[in-house]
C-alpha positions as CSV (number, residue, x, y, z in Angstrom):
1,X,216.0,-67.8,-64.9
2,X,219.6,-67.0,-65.2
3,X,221.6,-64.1,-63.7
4,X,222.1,-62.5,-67.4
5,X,218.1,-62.8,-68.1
6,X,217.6,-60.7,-64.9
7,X,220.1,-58.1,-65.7
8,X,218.5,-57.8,-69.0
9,X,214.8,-57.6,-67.4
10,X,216.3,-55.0,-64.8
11,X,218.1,-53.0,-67.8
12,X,214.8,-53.3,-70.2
13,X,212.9,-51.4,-67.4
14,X,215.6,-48.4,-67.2
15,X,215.8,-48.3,-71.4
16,X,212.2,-48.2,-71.5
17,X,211.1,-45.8,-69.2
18,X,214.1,-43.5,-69.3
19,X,214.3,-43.7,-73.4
20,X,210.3,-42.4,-73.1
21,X,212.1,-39.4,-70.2
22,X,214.5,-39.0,-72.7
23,X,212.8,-39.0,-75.9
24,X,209.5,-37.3,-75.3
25,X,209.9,-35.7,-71.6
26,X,206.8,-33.5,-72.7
27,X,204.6,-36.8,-72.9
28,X,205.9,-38.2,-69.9
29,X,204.6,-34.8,-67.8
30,X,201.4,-34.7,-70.2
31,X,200.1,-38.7,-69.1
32,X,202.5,-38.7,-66.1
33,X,202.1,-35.9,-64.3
34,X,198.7,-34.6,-62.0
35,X,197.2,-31.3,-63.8
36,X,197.8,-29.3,-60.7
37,X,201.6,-29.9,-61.2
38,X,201.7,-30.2,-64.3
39,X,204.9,-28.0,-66.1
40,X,205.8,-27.8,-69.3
41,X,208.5,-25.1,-69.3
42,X,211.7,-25.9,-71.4
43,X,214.2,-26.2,-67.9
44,X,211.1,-28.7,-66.8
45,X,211.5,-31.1,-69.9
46,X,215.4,-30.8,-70.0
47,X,215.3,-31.7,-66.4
48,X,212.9,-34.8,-67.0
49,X,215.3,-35.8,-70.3
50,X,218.3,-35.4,-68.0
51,X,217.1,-37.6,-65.9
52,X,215.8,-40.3,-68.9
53,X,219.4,-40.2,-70.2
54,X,220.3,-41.1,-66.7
55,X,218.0,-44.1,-66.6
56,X,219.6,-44.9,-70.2
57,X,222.8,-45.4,-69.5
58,X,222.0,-47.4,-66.2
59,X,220.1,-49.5,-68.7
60,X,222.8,-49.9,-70.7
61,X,225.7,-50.5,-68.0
62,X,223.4,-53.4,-66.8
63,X,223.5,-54.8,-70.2
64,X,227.7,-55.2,-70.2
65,X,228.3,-55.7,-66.6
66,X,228.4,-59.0,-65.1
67,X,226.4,-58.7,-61.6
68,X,227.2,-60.7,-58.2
69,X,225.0,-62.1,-55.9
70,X,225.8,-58.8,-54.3
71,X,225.5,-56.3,-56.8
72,X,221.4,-58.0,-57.4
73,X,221.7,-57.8,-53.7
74,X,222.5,-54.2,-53.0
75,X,220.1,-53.5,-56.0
76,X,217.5,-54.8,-54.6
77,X,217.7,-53.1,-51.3
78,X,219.1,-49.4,-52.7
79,X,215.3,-50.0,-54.5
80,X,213.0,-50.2,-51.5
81,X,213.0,-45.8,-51.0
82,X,211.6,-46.0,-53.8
83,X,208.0,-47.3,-53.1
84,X,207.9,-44.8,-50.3
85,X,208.3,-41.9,-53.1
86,X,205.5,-43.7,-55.4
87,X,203.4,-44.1,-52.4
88,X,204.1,-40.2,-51.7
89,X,203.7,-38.7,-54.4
90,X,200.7,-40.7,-55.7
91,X,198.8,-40.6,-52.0
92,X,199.7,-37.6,-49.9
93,X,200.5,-35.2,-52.9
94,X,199.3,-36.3,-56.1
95,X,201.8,-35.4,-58.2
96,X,201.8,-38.9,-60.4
97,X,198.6,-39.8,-62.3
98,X,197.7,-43.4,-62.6
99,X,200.1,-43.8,-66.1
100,X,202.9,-42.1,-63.6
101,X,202.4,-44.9,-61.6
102,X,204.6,-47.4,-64.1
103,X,207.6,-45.9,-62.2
104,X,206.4,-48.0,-59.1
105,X,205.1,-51.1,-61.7
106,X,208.7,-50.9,-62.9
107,X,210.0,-51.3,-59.4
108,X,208.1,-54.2,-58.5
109,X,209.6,-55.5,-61.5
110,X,213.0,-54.7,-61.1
111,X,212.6,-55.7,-57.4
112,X,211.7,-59.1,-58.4
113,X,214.2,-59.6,-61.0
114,X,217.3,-58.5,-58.3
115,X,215.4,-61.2,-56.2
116,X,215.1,-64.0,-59.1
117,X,218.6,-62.6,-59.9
118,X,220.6,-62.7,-56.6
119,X,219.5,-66.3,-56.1
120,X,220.1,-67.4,-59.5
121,X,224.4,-65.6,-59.0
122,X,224.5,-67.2,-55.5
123,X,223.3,-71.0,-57.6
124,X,225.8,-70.1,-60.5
125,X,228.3,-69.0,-58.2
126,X,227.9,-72.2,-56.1
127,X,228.7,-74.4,-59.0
């Protein structure tokens, strides 16, 4: 798999996800989100599309910029918090419902593809 394949796994994951955040926040909390915590107030689904069109335009920086072995790299480990919040907030408090859970199914993926992509820049770069 090369570098740019990665990237545009990685960036699929954000455009997917966040564009669902940013186009329908009130299904995301509907399916995503445990009953007892369950909000649907207006600053609640402008926060959630706030932070789809944050996901978005990750998504759509990964698609123009050319990544280093680093930058998969730093990726890849600036990702690892994150299982500890799906774990938390799926297991202690269960705030995210089992559809919730695609956040931490989109950070496996993403994981691997910085993984698949790191080693595929430090190959490219090497030749």
């Amino acid at each position: 798999m090369s570098t740019r394949t990665a990237q545009f796994g990685i960036a699929a994951v954000f455009l997917v996800l966040g564009g669902w955040a940013l186009f329908a926040p009130s299904s995301v909390i509907e399916l995503g989100v445990t009953e007892a915590y369950r909000d649907s107030t207006f600053l609640t689904r402008f926060a959630l599309a706030c932070f789809g069109a944050q996901a978005v335009l990750f998504g759509l920086m990964a698609l123009v910029v050319r990544w280093s072995p680093r930058a998969f790299l730093v990726f890849a480990v600036l990702l690892l918090p994150f299982f500890g919040f799906n774990w938390y907030f799926h297991y202690e408090v269960p705030v995210l419902t089992s559809v919730g859970m695609l956040d931490f199914a989109g950070n496996v993926t993403m994981l691997a593809l910085a993984i698949i992509g790191w080693r595929a820049a430090r190959s490219e770069a090497a030749a």
